[in-house]
N, C-alpha and C positions, 0 to 999 in steps of 0.2 A: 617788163610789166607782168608778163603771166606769168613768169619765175615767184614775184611778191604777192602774184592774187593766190599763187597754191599755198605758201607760206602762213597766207592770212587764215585759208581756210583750214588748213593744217592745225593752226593754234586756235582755233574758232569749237572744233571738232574736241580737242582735248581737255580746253573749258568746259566744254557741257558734256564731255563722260564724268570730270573731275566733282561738278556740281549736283550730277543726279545723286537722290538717297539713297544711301549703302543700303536703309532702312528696307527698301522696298523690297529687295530678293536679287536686282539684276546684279550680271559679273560688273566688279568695279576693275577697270584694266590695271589703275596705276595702285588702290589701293586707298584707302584714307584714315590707315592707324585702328580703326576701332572693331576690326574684325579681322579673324583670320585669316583674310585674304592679305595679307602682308605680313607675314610672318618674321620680316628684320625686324619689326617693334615689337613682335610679340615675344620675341624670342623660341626656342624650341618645346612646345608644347608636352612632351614625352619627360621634359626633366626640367623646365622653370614652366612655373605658372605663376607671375610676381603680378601680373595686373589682374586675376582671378580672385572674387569675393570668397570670404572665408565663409564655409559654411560649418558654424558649430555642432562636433556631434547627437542624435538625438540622445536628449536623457528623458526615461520615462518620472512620472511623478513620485517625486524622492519621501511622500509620507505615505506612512504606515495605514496597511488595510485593517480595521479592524472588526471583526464580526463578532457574533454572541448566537447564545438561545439557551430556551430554559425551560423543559418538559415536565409537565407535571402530568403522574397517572396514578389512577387507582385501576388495582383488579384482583381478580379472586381466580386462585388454585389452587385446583384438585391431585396432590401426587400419585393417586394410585394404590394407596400402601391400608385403605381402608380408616383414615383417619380424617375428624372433619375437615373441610375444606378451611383453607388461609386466605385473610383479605391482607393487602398490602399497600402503602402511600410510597412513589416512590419520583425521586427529584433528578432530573438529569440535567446538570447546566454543563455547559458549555463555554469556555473564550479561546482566540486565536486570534494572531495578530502574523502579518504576512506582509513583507515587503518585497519588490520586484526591482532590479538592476538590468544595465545592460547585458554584463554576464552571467546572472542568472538571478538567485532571491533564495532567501531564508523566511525560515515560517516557525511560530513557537506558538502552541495551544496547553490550555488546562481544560480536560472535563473530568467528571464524574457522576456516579451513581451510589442516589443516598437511597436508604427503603428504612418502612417504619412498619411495623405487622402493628393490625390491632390489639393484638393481644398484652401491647406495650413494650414488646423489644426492640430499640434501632439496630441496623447497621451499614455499614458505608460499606456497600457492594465493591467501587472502587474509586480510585483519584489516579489519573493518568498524567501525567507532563510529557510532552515531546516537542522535540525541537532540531530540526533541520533545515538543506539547504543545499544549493547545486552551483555552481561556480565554472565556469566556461576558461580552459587555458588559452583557447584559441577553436580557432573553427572546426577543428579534429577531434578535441579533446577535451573531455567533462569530469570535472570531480563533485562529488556527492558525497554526504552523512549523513546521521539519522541517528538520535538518541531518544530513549524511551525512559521514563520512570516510573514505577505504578506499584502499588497500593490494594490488594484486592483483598475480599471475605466471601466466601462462599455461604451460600442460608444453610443450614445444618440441617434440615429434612433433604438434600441432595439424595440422589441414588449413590457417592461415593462415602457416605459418611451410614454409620451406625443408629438406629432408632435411637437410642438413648445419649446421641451428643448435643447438647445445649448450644455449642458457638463454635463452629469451625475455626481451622488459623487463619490468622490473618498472613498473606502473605505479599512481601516486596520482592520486587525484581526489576532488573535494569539492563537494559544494553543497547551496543550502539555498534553500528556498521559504517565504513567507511568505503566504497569506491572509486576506479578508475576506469572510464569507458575511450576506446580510441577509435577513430574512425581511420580503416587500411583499404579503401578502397573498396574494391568486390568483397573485403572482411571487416571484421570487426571484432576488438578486441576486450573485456571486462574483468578488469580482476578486482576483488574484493575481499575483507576480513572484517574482525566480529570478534564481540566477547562479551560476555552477559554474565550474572549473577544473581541467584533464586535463595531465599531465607521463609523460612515456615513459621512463623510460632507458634504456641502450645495448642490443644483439641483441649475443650474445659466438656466434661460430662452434667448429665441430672442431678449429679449427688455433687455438683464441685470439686471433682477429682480432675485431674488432668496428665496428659500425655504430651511426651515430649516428641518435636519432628524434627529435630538437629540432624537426622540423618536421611532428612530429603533435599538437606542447601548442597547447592551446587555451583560450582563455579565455570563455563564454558569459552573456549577460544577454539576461533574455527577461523579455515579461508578457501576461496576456490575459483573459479578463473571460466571464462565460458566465450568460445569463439566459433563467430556466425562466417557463413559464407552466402551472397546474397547469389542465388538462383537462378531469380527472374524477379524483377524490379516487384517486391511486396512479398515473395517467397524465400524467407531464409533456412538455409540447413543450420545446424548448431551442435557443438557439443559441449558439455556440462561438467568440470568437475570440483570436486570439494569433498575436503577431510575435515569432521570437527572432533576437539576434547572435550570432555566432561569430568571433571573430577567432582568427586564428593568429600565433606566433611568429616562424617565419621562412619565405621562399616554400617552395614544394613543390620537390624537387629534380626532377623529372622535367618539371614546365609554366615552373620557373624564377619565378615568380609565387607569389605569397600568396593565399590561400584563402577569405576573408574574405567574409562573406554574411550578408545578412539572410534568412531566411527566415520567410511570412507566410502563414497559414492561417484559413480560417473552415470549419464545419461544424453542419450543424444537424440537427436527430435529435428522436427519442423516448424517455422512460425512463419505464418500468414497474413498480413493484411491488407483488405478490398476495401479501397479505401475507407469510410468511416459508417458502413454498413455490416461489413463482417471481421470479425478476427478470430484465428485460430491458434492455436499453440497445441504440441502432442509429443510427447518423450517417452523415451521407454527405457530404462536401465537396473543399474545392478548396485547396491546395497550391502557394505560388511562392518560387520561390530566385533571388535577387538575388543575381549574384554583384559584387563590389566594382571589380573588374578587367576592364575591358572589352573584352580579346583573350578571356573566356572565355563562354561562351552560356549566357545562364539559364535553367532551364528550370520544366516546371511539373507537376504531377502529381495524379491524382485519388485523393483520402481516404477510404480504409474503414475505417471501425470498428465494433465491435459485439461485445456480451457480454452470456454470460447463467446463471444459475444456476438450478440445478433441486434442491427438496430435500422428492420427495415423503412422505416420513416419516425419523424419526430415524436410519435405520439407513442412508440412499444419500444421497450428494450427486453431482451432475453438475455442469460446468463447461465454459465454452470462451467463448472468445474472438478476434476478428478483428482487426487492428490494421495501421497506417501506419506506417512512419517515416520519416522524413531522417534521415543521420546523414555522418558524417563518411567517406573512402572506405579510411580506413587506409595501409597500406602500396601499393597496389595502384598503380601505375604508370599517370600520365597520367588518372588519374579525379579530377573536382572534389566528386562527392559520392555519396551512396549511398544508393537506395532500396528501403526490404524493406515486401512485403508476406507476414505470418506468421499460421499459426491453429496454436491451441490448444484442446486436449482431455483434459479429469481426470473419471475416474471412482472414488468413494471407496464402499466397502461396509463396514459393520461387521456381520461374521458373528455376534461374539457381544461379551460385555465384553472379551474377550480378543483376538481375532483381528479383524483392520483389514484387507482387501486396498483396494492402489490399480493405478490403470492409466490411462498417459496419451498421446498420440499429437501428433507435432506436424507441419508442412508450412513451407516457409518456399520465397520467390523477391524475390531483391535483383539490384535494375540498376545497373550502375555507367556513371551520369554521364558525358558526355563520352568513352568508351572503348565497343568492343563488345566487353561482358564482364558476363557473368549467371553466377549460382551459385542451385544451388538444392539443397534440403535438405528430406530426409523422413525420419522415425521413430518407432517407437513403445518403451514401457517398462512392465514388472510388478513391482509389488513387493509383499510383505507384515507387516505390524509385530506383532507377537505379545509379549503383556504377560506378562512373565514374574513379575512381583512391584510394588508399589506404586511402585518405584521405577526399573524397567528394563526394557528392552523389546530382545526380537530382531526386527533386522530383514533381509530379502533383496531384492536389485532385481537385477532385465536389464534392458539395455536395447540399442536397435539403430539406429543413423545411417545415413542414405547422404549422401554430400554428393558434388555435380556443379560445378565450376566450369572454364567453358570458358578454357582450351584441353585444362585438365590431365583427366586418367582419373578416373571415379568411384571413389570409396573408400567401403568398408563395415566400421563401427564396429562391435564386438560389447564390452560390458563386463556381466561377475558381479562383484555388489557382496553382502558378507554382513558382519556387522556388530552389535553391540550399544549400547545407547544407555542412559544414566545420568541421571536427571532427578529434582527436587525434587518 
């Protein structure tokens, strides 16, 4: 009899583990299929999951962003050169359309800059197309492009044009960069190329005479490769290098020769960033131009770069940046090539939701190659954007130029710009 009463109680006990809810949290001893505490039903969770709800991957929203704006300004400048001042109408619209994937998003915009002088002459400052995009091969590794098309006209009172030209060229140009970024751990690796093409058309004078610039088009391919080593988690070392071509159309009429040059750079530096308060970047290196033609002397030059942003809360941002170039010498008579070094400076305040002031300052000194002939260039500019409604904003800017190039008289730039801007 007390053999059957333990029995009893035995199975009495094993009912009510079997029947309390898995639900609640407590250990179930036998099990009851719907959790994994029984893992013969579940099978091995490491390599089947067959009773596991399918969770489809996120897709962000597959239509296109599309935004707008369309600036209208009038203003009056003064060149410097003793001639009356110019009023100007001048149209900047804007479209771009952007869409976003899970590996990454493409983006294609149209703007331009129309201007009309009172005096009755239009011209289309410029029309830009561009259109890129960034593509994720996997968690490591990102591919990117980038193409450009544009369209531009310089006003002919410029400091690079002659008193007596009527209509600067018009000039097109195009290029487009593609690269490869990899992530190695403590490194990182970037390689990149590139190739562009410049065409000038003619300079039309006062008397309707014209000058031909066939021998400022250029055709450019270039590549170069740039590998970090991370520091201390936000401080990378890096080194920089790249070789580009440049061939020209036809020779230069003043050296009677083609212009044609490799030019090859490396630089190596530091980049910083704290989290989204500060960043820095600073490089330093070495610069040489090959020129193709061996009546011309090649020469070589020291690389400064450096940039940095400051955004110690919501309401200010700082900026500026130091920078190198090589570039082409232009029109300039008996120069093979042309180098600037320029810094820049933006200060951004948001007084309230409404009111934006900016203010920016720049400095610039270019040697031209081959010729003794320096230009150098300093100014600064204020403006303010004031929100007048969801969809439009008043804005005003000054700004003030000096530019020095030897042999000719400095000239001082003065322009008011005031203006309204229409936006999505």
């Amino acid at each position: 009899m007390r053999t059957r009463r333990a029995g009893i109680a035995v199975s009495a006990m094993a009912l009510t583990l079997l029947a309390f809810p898995a639900a609640a949290g407590e250990f179930t001893l036998l099990g009851d299929g719907s959790t994994t505490n029984n893992a013969g039903l579940l099978g091995n969770p490491a390599v089947d999951c067959a009773n596991c709800v399918a969770t489809p991957p996120y897709e962000p929203d597959q239509s296109l962003d599309f935004d707008w704006s369309l600036g209208l300004r009038g203003g009056i400048k003064d060149d410097g050169t003793g001639a009356a001042p110019t009023y100007e109408l001048i149209a900047l619209p804007s479209v771009t359309l952007k869409h976003q994937t899970i590996r990454g998003g493409y983006d294609v915009g149209v703007s331009g800059e129309l201007g009309y002088d009172v005096d009755g002459s239009a011209r289309i400052g410029s029309i830009t197309g561009t259109a890129g995009g960034e593509y994720k091969l996997d968690a490591l590794t990102t591919l990117a492009g980038r193409g450009t098309l544009r369209a531009s006209q310089d006003k002919p009172d410029g400091p690079d044009y002659a008193s007596n030209v009527a209509a600067a060229p018009i000039v097109i140009s195009g290029d487009g960069e593609v690269s490869a970024a990899r992530d190695l751990g403590a490194f990182n690796l970037a390689v990149r190329g590139r190739a562009a093409r410049e065409i000038y058309g003619e300079t039309t004078y006062d008397d309707d005479s014209t000058t031909d610039n066939t021998f400022q088009n250029t055709t450019g391919y270039g590549a170069g490769a740039r590998l970090g080593y991370e520091l201390t988690p936000g401080l990378v070392a890096f080194v920089d290098v790249e070789a580009d071509y440049l061939a020209y159309d036809v020779p230069s009429p003043s050296l009677l020769v083609k212009l044609d040059n490799v030019t090859y750079a490396g630089r190596g530096g530091l980049s910083a960033r704290f989290s989204e308060t500060l960043e820095l970047e600073g490089s330093l290196g070495l610069g040489y131009t090959d020129l193709s033609d061996g009546t011309l002397s090649d020469f070589s030059a020291v690389l400064y770069d450096a940039k940095a942003t400051f955004r110690p809360d919501e309401t200010l941002t700082l900026t500026g940046a130091f920078t190198t170039t090589i570039s082409q010498p232009g029109t300039t008579s008996g120069a093979t090539a042309k180098l600037t070094y320029a810094a820049t400076g933006q200060v951004e305040y948001l007084v309230n939701p409404w009111l934006k002031l900016r203010a920016d300052a720049q400095w610039s000194e270019a040697h031209y190659q081959g010729i003794d002939s320096d230009e150098y260039k300093w100014g600064f500019g204020a403006g303010a954007d004031y929100l007048l409604n969801e969809h439009t904003d008043l804005t005003a800017d000054y700004s003030f130029l000096r530019t020095e190039k030897t042999p000719d008289p400095a000239t001082d730039e003065h322009q008011v710009t005031l203006g309204v801007k229409f936006h999505r």
